[in-house]
Every structure is written in C-alpha cells, then in structure tokens.
BAPANU-439234 format. One record per residue: x, y, z of N, C-alpha, C in turn. Coordinates in Angstrom, 3 decimals, m for minus. Layout:
<sites>
+----------+----------+----------+----------+----------+----------+----------+----------+----------+
!    neast !   nnorth !      nup !   caeast !  canorth !     caup !    ceast !   cnorth !      cup !
+----------+----------+----------+----------+----------+----------+----------+----------+----------+
!        X !        Y !        Z !        X !        Y !        Z !        X !        Y !        Z !
...
+----------+----------+----------+----------+----------+----------+----------+----------+----------+
</sites>
This chain:
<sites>
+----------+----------+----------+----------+----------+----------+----------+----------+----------+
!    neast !   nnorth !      nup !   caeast !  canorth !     caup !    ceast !   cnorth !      cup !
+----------+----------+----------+----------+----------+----------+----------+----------+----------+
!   83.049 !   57.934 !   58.246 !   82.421 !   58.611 !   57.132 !   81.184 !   57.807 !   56.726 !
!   80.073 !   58.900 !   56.160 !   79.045 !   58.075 !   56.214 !   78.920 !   57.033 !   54.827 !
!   78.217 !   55.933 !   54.380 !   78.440 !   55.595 !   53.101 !   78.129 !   56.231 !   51.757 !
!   78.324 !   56.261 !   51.028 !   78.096 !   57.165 !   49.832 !   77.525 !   56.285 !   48.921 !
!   76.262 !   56.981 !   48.335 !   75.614 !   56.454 !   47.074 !   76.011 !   57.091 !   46.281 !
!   75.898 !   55.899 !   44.800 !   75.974 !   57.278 !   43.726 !   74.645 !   56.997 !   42.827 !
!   74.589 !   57.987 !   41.926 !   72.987 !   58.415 !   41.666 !   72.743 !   59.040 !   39.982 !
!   72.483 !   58.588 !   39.343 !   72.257 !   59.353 !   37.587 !   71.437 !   60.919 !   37.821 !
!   72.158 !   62.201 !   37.639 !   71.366 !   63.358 !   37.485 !   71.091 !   63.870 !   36.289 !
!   70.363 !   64.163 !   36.076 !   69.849 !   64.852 !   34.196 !   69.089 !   65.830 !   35.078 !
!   70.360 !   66.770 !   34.395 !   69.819 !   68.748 !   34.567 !   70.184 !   69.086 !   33.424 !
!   69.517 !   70.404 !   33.469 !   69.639 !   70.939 !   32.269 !   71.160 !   71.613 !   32.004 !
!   71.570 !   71.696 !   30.708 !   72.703 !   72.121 !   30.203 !   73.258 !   73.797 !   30.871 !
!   72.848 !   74.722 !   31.021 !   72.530 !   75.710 !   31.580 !   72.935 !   75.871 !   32.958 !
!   72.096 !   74.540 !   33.634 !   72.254 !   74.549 !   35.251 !   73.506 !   73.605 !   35.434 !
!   73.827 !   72.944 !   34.417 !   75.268 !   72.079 !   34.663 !   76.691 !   73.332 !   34.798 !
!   76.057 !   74.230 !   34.131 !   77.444 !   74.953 !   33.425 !   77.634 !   76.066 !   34.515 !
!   76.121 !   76.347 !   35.052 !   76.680 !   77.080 !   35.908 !   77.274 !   76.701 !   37.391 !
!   76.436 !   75.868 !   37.595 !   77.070 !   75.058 !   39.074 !   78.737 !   75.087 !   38.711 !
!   79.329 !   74.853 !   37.025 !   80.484 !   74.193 !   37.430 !   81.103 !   75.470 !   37.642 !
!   80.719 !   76.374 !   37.223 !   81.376 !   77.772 !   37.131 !   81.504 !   78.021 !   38.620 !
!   80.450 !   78.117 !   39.518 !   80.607 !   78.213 !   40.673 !   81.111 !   77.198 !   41.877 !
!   81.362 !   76.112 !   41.253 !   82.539 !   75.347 !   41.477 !   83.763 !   75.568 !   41.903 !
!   84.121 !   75.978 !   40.371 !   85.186 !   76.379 !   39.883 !   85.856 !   77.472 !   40.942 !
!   84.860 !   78.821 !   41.206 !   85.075 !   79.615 !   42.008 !   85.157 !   79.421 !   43.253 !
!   84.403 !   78.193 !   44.090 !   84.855 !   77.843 !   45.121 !   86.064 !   77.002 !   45.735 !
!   86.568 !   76.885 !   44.207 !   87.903 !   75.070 !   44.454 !   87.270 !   74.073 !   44.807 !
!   86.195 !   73.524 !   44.600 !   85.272 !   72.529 !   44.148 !   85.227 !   71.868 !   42.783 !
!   85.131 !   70.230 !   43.219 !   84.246 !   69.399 !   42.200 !   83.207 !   70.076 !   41.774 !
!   82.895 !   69.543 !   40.611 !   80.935 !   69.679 !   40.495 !   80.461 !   68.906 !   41.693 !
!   80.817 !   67.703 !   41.704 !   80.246 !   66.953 !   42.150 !   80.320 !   67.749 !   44.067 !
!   80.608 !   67.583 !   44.446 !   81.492 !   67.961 !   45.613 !   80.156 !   69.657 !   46.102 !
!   79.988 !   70.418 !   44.576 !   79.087 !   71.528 !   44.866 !   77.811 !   71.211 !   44.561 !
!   77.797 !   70.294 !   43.872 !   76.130 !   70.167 !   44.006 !   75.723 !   69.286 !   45.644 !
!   76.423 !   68.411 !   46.378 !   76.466 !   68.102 !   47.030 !   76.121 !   69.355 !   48.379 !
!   77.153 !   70.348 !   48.249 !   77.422 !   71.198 !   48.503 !   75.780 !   72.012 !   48.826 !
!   75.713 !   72.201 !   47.652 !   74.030 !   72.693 !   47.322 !   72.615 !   72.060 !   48.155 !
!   73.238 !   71.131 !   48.176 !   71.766 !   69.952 !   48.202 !   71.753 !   70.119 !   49.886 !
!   72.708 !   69.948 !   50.713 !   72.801 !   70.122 !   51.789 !   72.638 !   71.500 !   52.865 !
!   73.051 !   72.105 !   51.664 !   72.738 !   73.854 !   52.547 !   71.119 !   73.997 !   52.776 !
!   70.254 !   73.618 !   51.048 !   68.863 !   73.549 !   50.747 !   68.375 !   72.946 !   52.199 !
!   68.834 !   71.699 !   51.969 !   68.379 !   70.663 !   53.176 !   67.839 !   71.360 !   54.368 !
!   69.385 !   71.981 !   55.083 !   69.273 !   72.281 !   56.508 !   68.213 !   73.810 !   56.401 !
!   68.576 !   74.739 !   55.417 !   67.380 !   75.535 !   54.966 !   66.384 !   75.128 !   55.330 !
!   65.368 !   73.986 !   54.852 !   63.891 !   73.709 !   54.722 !   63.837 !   73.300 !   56.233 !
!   64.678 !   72.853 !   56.915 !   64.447 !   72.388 !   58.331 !   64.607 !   70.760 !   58.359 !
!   65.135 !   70.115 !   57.042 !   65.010 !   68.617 !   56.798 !   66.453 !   67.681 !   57.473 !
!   67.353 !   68.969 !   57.657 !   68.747 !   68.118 !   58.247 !   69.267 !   69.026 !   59.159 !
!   69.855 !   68.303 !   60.127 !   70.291 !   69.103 !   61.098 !   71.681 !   69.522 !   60.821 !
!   72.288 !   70.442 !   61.255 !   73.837 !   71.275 !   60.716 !   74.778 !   70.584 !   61.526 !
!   75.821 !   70.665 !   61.065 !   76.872 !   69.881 !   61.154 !   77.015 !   69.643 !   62.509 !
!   77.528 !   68.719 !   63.203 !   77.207 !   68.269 !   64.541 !   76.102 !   67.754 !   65.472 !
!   75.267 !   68.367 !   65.021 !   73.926 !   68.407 !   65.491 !   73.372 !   67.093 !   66.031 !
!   73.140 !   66.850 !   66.991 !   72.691 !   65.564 !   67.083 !   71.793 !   64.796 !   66.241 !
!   71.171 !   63.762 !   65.566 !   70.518 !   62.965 !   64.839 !   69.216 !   63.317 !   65.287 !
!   68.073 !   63.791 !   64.317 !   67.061 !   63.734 !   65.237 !   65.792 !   62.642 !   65.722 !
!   65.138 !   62.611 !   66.595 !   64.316 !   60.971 !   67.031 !   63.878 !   60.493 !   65.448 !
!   63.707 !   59.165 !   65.682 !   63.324 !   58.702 !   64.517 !   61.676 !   58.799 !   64.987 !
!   60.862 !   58.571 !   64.043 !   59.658 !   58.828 !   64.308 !   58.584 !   57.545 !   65.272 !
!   58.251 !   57.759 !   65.878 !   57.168 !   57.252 !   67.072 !   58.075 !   56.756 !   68.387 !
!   59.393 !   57.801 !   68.466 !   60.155 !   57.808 !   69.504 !   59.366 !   58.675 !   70.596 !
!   59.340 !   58.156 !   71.779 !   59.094 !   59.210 !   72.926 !   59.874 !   60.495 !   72.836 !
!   59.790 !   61.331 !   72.704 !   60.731 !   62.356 !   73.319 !   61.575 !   62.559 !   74.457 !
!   62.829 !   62.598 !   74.496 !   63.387 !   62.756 !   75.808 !   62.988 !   63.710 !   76.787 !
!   63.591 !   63.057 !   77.861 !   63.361 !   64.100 !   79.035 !   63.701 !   65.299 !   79.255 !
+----------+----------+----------+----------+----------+----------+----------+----------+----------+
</sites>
C-alpha cells in the first residue's frame, strides 16, 4: 500500500455536507469519498493512470521500445 499523507482541507460548509451525503449513499467515509473524488477527477484530466496501469516514464526518460 502506497504511503498516506494527511493534509488540512477548508471547503465550504455546503460542499462538506454534500460530499457527506453522498458518502453516506455510497457506504463511504467522507474521507474515503473525497479521496474517492479526487482520483476519478485525476484520471479524467489525463493526470493518473487507472487502476493497474502501469506508472508512467518519469520525465526526460527515453521512451521505450
């Protein structure tokens, strides 16, 4: 497992309540769905690769063959 940081978030009251709601509806932590959140976003924008996925080159790697 990879190591885990932990981190101070200040959101707004609103966006706390609803994440937990939808939490709630998934059998989720908050914590656990914002996590949840942050990672779907991620692989969305193209910034992380999906589960398994190999690691991708770190930067001023050759490209493989």
């Amino acid at each position: 497992m990879p190591d885990r940081k932990s981190f101070l978030l200040r959101a707004d009251a609103t966006v706390l309540e609803a994440m937990q709601r939808w939490a709630n509806d998934d059998l989720r932590s908050l914590n656990a769905q914002v996590e949840f959140v942050l990672r779907e976003a991620l692989r969305k924008a193209g910034r992380m690769a999906p589960a398994g996925a190999p690691p991708p080159p770190e930067e001023g790697t050759p490209p493989a063959p």
